[in-house]
C-alpha positions in Angstrom: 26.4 -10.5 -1.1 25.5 -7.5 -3.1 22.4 -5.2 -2.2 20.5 -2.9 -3.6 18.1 -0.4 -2.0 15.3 1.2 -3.5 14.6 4.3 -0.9 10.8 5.4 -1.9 9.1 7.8 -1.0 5.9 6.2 -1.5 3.8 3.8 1.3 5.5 1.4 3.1 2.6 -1.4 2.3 4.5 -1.6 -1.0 7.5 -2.9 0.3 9.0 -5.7 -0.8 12.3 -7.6 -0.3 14.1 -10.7 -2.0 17.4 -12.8 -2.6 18.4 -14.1 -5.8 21.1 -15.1 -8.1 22.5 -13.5 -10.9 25.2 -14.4 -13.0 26.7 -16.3 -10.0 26.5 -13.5 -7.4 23.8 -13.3 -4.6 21.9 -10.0 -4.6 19.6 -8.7 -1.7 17.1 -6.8 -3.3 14.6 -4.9 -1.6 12.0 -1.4 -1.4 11.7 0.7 1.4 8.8 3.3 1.8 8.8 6.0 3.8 4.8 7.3 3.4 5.7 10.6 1.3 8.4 11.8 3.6 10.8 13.3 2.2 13.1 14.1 4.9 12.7 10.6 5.7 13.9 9.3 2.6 16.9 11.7 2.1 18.2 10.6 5.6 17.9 6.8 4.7 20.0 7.6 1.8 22.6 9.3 3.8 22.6 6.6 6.6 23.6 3.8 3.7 25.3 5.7 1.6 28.7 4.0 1.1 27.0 0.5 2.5 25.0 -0.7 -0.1 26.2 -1.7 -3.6 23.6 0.5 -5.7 20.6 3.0 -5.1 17.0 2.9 -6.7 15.1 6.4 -6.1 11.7 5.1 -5.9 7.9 6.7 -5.6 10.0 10.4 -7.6 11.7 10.5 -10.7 15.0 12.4 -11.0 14.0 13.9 -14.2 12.0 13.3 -17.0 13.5 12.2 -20.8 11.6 13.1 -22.9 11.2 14.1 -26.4 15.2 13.9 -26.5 15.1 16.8 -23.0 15.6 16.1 -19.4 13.7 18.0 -17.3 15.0 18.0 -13.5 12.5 17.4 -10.6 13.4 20.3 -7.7 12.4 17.7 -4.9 14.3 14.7 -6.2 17.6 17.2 -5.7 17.0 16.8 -2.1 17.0 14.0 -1.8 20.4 13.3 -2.9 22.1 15.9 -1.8 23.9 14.1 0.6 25.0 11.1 -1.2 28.4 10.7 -2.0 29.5 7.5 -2.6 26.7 4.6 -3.6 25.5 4.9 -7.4 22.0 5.7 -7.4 19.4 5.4 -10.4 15.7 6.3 -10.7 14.9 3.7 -13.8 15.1 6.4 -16.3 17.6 4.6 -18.0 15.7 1.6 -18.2 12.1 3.2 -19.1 12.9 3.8 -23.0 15.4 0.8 -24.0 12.8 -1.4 -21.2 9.8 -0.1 -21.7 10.0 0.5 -25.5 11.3 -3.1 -26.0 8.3 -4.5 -23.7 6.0 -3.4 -26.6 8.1 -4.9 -29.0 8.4 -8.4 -26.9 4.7 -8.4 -26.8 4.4 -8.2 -31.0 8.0 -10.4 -31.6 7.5 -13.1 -28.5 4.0 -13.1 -27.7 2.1 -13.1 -30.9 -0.2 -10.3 -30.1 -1.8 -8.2 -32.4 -1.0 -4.0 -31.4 -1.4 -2.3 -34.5 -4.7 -0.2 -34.7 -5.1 -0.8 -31.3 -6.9 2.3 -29.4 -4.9 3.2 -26.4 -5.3 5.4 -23.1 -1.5 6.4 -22.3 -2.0 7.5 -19.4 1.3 9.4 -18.9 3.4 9.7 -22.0 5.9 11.9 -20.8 6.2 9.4 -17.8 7.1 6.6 -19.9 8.3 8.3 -23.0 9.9 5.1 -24.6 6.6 2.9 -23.6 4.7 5.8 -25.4 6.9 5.7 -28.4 6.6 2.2 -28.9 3.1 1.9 -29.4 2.9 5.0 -31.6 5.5 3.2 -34.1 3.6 -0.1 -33.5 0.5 1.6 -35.4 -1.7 2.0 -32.3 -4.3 4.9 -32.0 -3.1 6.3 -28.7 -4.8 9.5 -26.7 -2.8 10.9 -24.2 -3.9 11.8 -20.5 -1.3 13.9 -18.9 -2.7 16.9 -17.9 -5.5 14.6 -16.4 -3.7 12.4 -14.3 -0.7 14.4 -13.4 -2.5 17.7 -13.2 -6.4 17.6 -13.0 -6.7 19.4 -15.9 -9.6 17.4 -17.9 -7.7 17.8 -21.1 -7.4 14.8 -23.4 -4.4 15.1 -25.6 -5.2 14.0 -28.6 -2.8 14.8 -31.3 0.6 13.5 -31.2 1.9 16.8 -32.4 0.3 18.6 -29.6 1.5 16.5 -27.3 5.2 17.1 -28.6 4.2 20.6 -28.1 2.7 20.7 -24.4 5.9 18.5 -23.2 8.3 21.4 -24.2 5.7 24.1 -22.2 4.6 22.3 -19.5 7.2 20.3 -18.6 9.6 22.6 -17.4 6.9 24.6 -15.7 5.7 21.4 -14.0 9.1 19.9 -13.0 9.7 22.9 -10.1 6.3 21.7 -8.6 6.2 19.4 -5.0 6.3 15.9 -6.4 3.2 15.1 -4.6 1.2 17.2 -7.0 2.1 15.1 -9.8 1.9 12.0 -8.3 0.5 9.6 -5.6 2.9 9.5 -2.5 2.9 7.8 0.7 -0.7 6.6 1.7 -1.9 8.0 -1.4 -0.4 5.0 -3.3 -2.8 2.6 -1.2 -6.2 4.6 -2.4 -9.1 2.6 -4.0 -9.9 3.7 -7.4 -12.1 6.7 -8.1 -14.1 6.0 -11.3 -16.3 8.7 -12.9 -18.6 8.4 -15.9 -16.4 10.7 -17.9 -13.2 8.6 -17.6 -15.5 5.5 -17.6 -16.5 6.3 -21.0 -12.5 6.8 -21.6 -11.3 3.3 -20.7 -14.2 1.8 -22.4 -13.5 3.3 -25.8 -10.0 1.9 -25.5 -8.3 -1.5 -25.6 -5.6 -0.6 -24.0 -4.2 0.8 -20.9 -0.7 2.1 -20.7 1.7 3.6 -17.7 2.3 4.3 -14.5 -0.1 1.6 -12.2 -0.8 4.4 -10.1 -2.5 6.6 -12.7 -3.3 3.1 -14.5 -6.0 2.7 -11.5 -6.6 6.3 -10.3 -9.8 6.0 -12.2 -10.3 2.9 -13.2 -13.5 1.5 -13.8 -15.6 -1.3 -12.5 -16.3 -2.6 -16.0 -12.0 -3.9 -17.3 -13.2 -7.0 -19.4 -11.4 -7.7 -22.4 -9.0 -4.6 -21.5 -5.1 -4.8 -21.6 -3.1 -2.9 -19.1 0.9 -2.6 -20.0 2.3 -0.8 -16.9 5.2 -1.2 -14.2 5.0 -1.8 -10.4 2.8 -4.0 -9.0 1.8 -6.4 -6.0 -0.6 -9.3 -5.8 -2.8 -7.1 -4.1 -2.7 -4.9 -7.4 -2.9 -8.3 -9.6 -5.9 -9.0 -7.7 -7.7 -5.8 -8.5 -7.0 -5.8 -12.1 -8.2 -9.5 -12.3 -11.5 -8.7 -10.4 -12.3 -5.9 -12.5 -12.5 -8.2 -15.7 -9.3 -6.9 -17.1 -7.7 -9.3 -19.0 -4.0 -9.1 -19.3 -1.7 -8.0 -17.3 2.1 -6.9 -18.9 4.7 -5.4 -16.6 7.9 -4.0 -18.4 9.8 -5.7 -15.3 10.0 -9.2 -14.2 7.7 -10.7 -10.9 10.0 -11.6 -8.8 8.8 -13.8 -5.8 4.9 -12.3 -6.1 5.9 -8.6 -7.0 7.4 -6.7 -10.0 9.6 -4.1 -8.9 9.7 -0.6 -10.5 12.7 0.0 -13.4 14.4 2.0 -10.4 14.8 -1.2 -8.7 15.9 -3.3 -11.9 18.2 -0.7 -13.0 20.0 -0.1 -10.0 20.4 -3.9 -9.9 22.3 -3.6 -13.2 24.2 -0.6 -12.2 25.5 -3.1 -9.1 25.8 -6.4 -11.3 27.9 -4.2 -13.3 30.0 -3.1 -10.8 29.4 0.8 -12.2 29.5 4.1 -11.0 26.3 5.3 -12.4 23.7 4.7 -15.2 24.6 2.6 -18.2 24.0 3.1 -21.7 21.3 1.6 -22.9 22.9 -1.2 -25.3 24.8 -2.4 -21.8 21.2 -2.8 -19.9 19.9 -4.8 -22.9 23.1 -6.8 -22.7 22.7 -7.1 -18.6 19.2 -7.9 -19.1 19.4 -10.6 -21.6 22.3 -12.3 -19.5 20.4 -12.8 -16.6 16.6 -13.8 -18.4 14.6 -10.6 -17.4 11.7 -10.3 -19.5 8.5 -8.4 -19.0 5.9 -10.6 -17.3 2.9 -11.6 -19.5 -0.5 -12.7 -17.1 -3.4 -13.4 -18.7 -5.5 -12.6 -15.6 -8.8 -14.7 -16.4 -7.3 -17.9 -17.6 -7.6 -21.0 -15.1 -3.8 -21.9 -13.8 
């Protein structure tokens, strides 16, 4: 049997573990958290280093790809630094070729209607290919970086200016604790905070896009009618979109047994299904994907099953 371990540095409540088949192989797949400890984490990838068939870095990106850069996260070097043998992936790979064709599934497969669409992206250089996507799918996207990732009630606007923040702020951004940027350990399990201002933001758009942490960091009471298009989630975070009226529900990933897992998870899955030593290119995770029927998961959260 194959496995694959996602070591996360986000909570533990998230966790999540299956067994399936691809391709005529059984793979154990599962998602560890270890509550925003990095220490933690980096010894958990030492201790299975060499036993496990492929590593997803979960809850901390390696780097961002942007904007055709990568920009290197300081903290996600430690983790790593004692791994030596296992492949390990933090679904970069996956988020543009994934991501970007998720938007694409949803206008070819699905029928649904994305140009002139007004959408809250709420992390673009998060989920670069996602963001891409719906830019050449004609939608009228504003950009919330600084908010979510940095507090900084900016609303980007312009796609040239947000071109132009990535290269500045980025870099700059990149040497900071992870936790800064993003939810970690307990964090990850917070209610949402709305606030009028943001209110007023996801009411003026019809669609939500990113990371489900900064999807729900402010979200609303009032989701009726909205879309969300995001990534990791749990029936406890099905649950909340659905009982705050929103109305679909797209993950770029497949739900697998209750629970999509995050593209760190899917693509170190591929990485072991392959048999490689590392990431792929992206033409052999389309390839890898289509083979084994993963699609992004489509719930339309206030229909009757």
């Amino acid at each position: 049997m194959k496995q694959v371990v996602s070591v996360s540095i986000g909570s533990s409540a998230r966790d999540h573990e299956v067994e399936i088949d691809l391709l005529g192989e059984r793979f154990r797949i599962r998602r560890e958290g270890h509550g925003g400890d990095l220490d933690a984490a980096a010894a958990r990838f030492a201790e299975l280093d060499g036993k496990v068939d492929a590593f997803g870095m979960g809850g901390i990106d390696m780097y961002l790809r942007a904007d055709g850069r990568k920009y290197f996260f300081r903290d996600a070097r430690k983790l790593i630094k004692n791994i030596r043998e296992t492949p390990i992936v933090d679904g970069s790979g996956l988020k543009g070729p994934v991501e970007g064709s998720t938007v694409d599934y949803l206008v070819r497969e699905c029928g649904l209607k994305l140009a002139s669409k007004k959408v809250l992206t709420c992390s673009a250089v998060d989920r670069w290919g996602m963001t891409e996507a719906l830019q050449n799918a004609g939608c009228e996207q504003v950009f919330g970086d600084l908010i979510y990732a940095l507090d900084v009630p900016i609303l980007i606007k312009r796609w040239s200016s947000l071109r132009r923040l990535i290269r500045v702020v980025t870099p700059i951004a990149s040497q900071l604790p992870f936790s800064v940027l993003y939810p970690t350990g307990t964090a990850q399990d917070k209610a949402p905070k709305p606030n009028p201002r943001m209110a007023a933001l996801y009411s003026w758009a019809d669609v939500i896009a990113g990371d489900w942490q900064f999807v729900k960091k402010f979200m609303p009471d009032d989701m009726r009618g909205k879309w969300i298009i995001t990534n990791t989630t749990t029936p406890a975070d099905v649950d909340l979109a659905r009982s705050h009226g929103a109305e679909l529900l797209v993950t770029s990933t497949p739900r697998l047994e209750g629970r999509s897992f995050g593209t760190n998870v899917i693509e170190a899955t591929m990485v072991a299904l392959d048999a490689a030593s590392g990431e792929l290119s992206p033409e052999r995770y389309r390839q890898l994907l289509d083979s084994v029927g993963f699609r992004p998961d489509v719930l339309w959260l206030q229909r009757e099953v």
